[in-house]
C-alpha positions, -999 to +999 in steps of 0.1 A: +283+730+338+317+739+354+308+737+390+281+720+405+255+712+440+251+679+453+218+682+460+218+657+487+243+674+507+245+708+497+287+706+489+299+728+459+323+714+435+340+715+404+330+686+377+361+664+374+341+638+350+317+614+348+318+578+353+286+556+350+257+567+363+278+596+384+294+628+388+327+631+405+330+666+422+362+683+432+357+710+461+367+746+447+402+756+450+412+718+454+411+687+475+397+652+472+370+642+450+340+628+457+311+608+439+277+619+431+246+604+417+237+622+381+200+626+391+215+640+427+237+670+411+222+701+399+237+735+386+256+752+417+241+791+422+269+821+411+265+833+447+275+799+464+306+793+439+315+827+447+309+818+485+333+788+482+358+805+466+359+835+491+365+809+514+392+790+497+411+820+493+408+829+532+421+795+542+452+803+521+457+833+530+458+824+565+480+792+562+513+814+547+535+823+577 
């Protein structure tokens, strides 16, 4: 599983690693990581990583001068 859901908040992200009892998730395309219980992350659906991705590439697209 490459990129996953927290379940209790809906946020996308990447699978950084696993420490414990939890998940740490990167958001797609970058930015700070963020902890997650293992029983609280599932597999994120193709459409939503897509979604997030579409969006990450907007945001840079619209930061270059």
């Amino acid at each position: 599983m490459k990129e996953a859901e927290g379940l209790r908040d809906g946020r996308i992200g990447e699978v950084m690693g696993r420490v414990g009892g939890r998940v740490q998730l990167r958001p797609v395309g970058g930015g700070r990581e963020w902890d997650c219980p293992v029983e609280e992350v599932g597999e994120a659906p193709a459409g939503a990583v897509l979604r997030e991705r579409v969006r990450w590439a907007d945001r840079e697209a619209r930061s270059r001068p």
